[in-house]
Every structure is written in structure tokens, then in C-alpha cells.
N, C-alpha and C positions, 0 to 999 in steps of 0.2 A: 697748037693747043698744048698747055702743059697740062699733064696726068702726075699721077701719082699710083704707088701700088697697093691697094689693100689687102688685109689678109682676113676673111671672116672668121669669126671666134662661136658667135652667136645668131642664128639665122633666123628672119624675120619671124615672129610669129610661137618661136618659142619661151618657157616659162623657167628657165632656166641659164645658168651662168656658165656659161665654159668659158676657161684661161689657157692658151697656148701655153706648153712649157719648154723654153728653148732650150731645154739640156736634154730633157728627153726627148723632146722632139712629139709631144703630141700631147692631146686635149685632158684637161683637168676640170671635173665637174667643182666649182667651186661657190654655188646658190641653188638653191630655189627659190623662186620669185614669191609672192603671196597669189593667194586663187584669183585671178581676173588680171593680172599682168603679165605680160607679153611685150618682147622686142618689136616697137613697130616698123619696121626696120632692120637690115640684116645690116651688124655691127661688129665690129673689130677694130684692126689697128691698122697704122700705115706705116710700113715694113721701112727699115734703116732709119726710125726716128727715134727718140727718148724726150719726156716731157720732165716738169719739175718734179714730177714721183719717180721718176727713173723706169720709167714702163714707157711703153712704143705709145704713141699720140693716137689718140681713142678717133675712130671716124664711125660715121652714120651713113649707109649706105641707099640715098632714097633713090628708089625703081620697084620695078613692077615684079622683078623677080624675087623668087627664095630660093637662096643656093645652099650649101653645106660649111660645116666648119672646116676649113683649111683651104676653102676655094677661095682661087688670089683674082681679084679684078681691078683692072685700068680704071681708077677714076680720075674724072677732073674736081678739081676743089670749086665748090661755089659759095661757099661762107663757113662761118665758124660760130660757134654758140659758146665767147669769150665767159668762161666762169671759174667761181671761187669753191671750192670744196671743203666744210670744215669737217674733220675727222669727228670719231669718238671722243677723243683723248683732247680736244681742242685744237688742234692745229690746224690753221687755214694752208692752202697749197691753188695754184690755178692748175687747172683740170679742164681746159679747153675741149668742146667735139668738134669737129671738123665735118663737114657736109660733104658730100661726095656724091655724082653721078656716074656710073658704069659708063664709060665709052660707049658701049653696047644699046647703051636704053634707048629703045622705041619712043615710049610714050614720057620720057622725060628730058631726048635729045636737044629739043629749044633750052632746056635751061642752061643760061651759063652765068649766072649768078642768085644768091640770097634770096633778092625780090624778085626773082622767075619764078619761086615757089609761092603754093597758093598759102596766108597766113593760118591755114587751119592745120597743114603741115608743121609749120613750125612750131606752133603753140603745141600741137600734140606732141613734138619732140622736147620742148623744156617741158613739160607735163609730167612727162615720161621719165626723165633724169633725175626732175624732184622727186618721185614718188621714189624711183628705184634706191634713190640715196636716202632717203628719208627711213624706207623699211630697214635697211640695214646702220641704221641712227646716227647717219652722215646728214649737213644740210649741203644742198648743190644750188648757189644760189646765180644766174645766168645776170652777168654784167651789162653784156653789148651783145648784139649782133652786126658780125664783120662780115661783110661782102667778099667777094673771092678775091679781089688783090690785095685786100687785108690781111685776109687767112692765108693764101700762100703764101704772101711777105714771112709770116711770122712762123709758118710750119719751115720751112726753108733756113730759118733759124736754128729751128730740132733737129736738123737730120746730123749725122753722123756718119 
């Protein structure tokens, strides 16, 4: 089973934006959400990548738990939510999430790809992307959804 490493930034459930900062070496409050928004999902990055913004390749971390920021977990990839992000300033960029199960997860251990998730998870996660880009007046607009040997084809790609 191939894994990957995550690093959480943002732990499920909360209404704000923390950013690792790898010089200093620890969290930077960098949002607050609007009132009724929430990570649904503990989210971050997956550690030795860079995507085309030059930042570590964003992952969604679906389980049952809610951990901390800077806790690292073993996931396996099981799809990717392939999308386009235009800025402020107009500039489109892809801005790929990556889907992720903890090794660890009990009640999400069957899954090993995309459509192992039930679709009211996924729609709640492009839900969630648009709205979060949308408040901060980016559009986040979700091309494709890539199955796991999709997504790790192309994160495999990132790494560095």
C-alpha cells in the first residue's frame, strides 16, 4: 500500500486558517473563516511536494478523527479533486486537493479509492473549497474527479 505523509495545518472543525511557516518552523494565523464555516475535515499539506503555486500540495484528510496542527499522518491517497483557481488579480493556477485516508482510520479503513466515498462527502468537500475561495474573492472551480491511481500518478509528479 503506498502512503504518503501529511502535515495538518487546519483541524477539522475549525473556523480558521493556520499556514506552517517553514523558516520559523511553526503556525501562522492567516483567516478567519465567515460565521457558519468550518474545515470539514482536518487539512493540510503533504510534506516533500510543491504544486504550481510553489506551496506543499494541499490534502483533505477524511476520518473520524480531529487532531492538531503540526500532527503528521500516514495517508493513503484515494482521489484528487483536479481544479482550477483564479486569483484576485485574474490569474488562473491548478490548485489540486488530494484526498487522503489515515492508515489508522477504523471507520474509513475499506476505502481505497474516490468512489468508496459516500457522494455527499465529496460534494460537501467542492462545497467547501468553493465557498472558502469565493469568501476570500478567488473562484475554485473543480474540473475532474481523479480516482487514486490518478492522483498518485500526478502527486508523484510534485514531489521533490
Amino acid at each position: 500500500m503506498k502512503t504518503v505523509t501529511a502535515m495538518v495545518e487546519c483541524p477539522k472543525g475549525i473556523n480558521h486558517k493556520l499556514e506552517f511557516d517553514p523558516e520559523e518552523k511553526r503556525f501562522r494565523l492567516t483567516k478567519i473563516l465567515p460565521a457558519g464555516l468550518t474545515f470539514p475535515f482536518d487539512f493540510g499539506f503533504i510534506t516533500d511536494t510543491k504544486g504550481e503555486d510553489g506551496d506543499p500540495l494541499d490534502i483533505i484528510i477524511v476520518s473520524e478523527l480531529t487532531s492538531y496542527p503540526g500532527t503528521i499522518i500516514e495517508c493513503r491517497i484515494v482521489g484528487s479533486l483536479a481544479a482550477i483557481q483564479t486569483e484576485r488579480d485574474g490569474k488562473s493556477m491548478r490548485n489540486d486537493r488530494y484526498i487522503g485516508i489515515p492508515v489508522v482510520s477504523q471507520l474509513f479503513s475499506e476505502v481505497k479509492d474516490i468512489t468508496g466515498l459516500a457522494e455527499a462527502i465529496i460534494n460537501q468537500l467542492e462545497a467547501f473549497f468553493k465557498n472558502y475561495n469565493e469568501q476570500a474573492g478567488k473562484v475554485f472551480k473543480v474540473m475532474e474527479r481523479k480516482d487514486a491511481q490518478s492522483a498518485y500518478r500526478l502527486m508523484k509528479l510534485q514531489q521533490h
